[in-house]
C-alpha positions in Angstrom: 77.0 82.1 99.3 76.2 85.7 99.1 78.7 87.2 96.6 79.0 90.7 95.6 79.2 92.1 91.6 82.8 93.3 90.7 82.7 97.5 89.4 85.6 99.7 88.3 85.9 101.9 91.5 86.5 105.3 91.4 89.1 105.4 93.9 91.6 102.5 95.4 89.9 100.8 98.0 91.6 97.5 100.6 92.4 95.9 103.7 90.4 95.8 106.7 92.7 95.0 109.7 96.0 94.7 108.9 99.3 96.2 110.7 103.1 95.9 110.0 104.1 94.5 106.3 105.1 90.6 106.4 108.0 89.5 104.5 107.4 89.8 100.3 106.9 86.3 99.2 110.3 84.3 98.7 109.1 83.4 94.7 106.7 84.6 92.3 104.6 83.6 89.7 104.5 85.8 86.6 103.2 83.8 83.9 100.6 81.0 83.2 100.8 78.3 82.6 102.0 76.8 86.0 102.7 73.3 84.4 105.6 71.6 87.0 106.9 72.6 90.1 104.1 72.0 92.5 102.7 69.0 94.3 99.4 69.5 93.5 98.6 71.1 90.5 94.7 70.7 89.1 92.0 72.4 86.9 89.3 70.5 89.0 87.0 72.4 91.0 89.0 70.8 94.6 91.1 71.7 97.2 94.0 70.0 99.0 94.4 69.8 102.6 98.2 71.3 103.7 100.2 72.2 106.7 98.8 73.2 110.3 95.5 71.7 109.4 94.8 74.6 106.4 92.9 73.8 103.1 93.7 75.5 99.9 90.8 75.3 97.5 90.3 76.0 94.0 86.5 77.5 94.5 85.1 77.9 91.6 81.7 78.5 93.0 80.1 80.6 89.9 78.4 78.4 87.4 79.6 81.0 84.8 83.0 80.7 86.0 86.3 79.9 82.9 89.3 77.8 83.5 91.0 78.0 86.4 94.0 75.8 87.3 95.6 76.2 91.2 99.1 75.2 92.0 100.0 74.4 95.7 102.6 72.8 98.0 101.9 74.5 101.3 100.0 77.5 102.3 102.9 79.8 101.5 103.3 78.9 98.5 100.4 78.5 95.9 98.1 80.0 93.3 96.0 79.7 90.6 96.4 80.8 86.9 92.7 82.3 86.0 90.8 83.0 83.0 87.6 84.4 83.8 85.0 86.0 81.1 82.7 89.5 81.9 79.3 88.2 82.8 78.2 90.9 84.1 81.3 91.5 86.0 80.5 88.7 88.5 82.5 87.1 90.8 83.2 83.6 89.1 85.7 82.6 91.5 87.5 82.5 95.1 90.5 80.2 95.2 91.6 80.5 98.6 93.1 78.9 102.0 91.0 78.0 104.8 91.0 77.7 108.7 88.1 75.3 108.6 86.9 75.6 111.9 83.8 73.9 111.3 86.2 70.6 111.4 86.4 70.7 115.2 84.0 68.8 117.6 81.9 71.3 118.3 81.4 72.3 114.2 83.0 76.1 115.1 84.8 78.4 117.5 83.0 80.3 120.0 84.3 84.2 119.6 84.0 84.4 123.2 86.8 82.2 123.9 89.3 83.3 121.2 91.9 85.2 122.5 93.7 86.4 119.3 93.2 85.5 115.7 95.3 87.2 113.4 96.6 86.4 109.8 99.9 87.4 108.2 99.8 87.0 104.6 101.4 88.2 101.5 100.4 87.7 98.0 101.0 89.2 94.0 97.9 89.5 91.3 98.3 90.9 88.7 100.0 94.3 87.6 97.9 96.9 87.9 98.0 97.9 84.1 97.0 94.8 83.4 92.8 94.7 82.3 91.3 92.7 85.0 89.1 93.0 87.7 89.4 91.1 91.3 90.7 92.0 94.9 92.6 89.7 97.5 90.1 89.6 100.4 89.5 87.6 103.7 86.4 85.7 103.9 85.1 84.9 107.3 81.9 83.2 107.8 79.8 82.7 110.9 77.3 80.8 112.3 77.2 77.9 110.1 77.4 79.9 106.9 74.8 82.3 107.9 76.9 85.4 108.4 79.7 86.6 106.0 82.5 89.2 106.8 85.2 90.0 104.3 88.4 92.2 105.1 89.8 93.8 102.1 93.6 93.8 101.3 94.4 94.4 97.7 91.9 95.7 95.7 91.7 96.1 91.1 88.5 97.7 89.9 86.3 96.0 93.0 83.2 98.2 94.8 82.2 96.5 97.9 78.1 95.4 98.2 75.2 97.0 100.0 76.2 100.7 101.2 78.7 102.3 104.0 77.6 101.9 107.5 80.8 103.5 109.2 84.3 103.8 109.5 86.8 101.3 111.7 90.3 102.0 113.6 92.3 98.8 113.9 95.4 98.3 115.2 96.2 101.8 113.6 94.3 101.4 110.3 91.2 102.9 108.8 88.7 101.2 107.4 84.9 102.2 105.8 82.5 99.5 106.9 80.1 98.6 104.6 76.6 96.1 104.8 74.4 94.5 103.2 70.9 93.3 104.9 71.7 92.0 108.4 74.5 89.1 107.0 77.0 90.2 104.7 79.7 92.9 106.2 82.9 94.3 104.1 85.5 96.0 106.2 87.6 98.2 103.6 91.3 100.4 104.1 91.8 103.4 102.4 95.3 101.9 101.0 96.0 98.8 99.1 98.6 96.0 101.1 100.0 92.9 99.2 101.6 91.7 102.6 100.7 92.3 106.3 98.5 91.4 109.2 94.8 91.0 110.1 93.4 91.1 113.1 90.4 89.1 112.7 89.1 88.6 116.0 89.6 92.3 116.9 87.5 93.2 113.7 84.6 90.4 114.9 84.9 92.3 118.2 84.1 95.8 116.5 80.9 94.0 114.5 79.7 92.9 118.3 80.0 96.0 119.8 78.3 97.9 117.1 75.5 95.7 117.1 76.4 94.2 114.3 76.2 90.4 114.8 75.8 88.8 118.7 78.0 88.3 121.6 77.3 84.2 121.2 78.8 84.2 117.0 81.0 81.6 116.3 83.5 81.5 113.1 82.9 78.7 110.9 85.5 79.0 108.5 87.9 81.7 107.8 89.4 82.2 104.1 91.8 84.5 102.5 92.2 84.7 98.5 91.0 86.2 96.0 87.5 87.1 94.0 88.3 87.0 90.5 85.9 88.4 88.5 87.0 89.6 84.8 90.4 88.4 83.2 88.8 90.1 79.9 90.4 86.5 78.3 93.6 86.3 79.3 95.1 83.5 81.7 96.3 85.5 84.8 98.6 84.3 87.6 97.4 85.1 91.1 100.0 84.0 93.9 100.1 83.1 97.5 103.8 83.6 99.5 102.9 83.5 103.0 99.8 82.5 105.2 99.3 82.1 108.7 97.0 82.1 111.3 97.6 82.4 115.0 94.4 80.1 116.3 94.6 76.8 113.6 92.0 74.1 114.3 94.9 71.9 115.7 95.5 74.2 117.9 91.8 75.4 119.1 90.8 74.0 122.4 86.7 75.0 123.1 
């Protein structure tokens, strides 16, 4: 899993794809320990299968990684409390919910034959005076893992990898592409967003006719959380109010 390191950036960087503001999140957590409250709670590195065929997963994927404890009922409405130390400034984790495409027949979903795929979402880290450093993100991978995009929302202290190909209009937003070898792509907006949409397929669509990635790609799995990289020892809530996604495996026909 090609993962980038987390940098204080010089300037506030996010989303890549993303429109109208959703609806804030009906409740918020502020404060960890998330003890009660929740049907799944766990400090196991898991994830719990929810509504519309979604996964939420803890991730902790870093073998550095501190205690992290997630919090679920549904896809709008989860979290994790994390504590993450500064190796480095690593990301050490990625608790997030997944459209696990590779659980159809065919193991993915042809590009080709999407006709939409968008995302609303909304979601609260941390205050921003708060010493941490993570962004909320999309991550979308390809080919049977062998291609990663990520779509920035909501970005702390984060500096995307490689360097800046271009720029990207979508659906009215701007974003500054960046790469890294011929696999790993971060689309970036000039403006943080804790709620709104993103138009994945239209932002696979801009990496095909670029020349980016091929007109056969298929999405294997399509995530949205957050990298946590530094907590600087404290136990920080991170909180999920709304997901969706327009093309669900339940609802995919190849």
């Amino acid at each position: 899993m090609k993962r980038l390191l987390c940098a204080v950036a010089g300037a506030a960087l996010a989303v890549a794809g993303a429109t109208a503001a959703a609806a804030a999140p009906a409740a918020d957590v502020t404060s960890c320990p998330v003890t009660s409250g929740f049907a799944h709670i766990t400090s196991a590195n898991t994830g719990f299968d929810v509504n519309n065929g979604l996964r939420v997963q803890n991730n902790m994927w870093n073998g550095s990684h501190g205690p992290q404890t997630l919090f679920v009922n549904n896809s709008n409405d989860w979290g994790v409390c994390s504590n993450q130390p500064n190796v480095g400034k690593a990301v050490e984790t990625y608790p997030d919910v997944e459209v696990p495409y590779y659980r159809l027949p065919a193991g993915n979903a042809p590009i080709s034959k999407l006709t939409a795929d968008r995302s609303v979402f909304a979601e609260h880290m941390p205050p921003a005076s708060t010493n941490y450093i993570a962004e909320a993100a999309y991550d979308i991978w390809l080919n049977n893992w062998s291609i990663e995009v990520m779509v920035w929302t909501d970005n702390h202290g984060q500096v995307p990898f490689g360097h800046q190909v271009g720029t990207a209009s979508i659906f009215g937003q701007n974003f500054a592409v960046w790469q890294s070898g011929t696999d790993a792509f971060a689309f970036v907006l000039d403006h943080n967003e804790q709620s709104g949409t993103v138009h994945i397929l239209s932002t696979l669509k801009w990496l095909q006719n670029h020349g980016k990635i091929g007109a056969g790609a298929t999405i294997t799995s399509a995530q949205f959380g957050w990298e946590v990289c530094v907590t600087n020892g404290q136990n920080l809530p991170f909180y999920m109010g709304q997901y969706s996604n327009t093309t669900l495996p339940v609802q995919y026909q190849p």
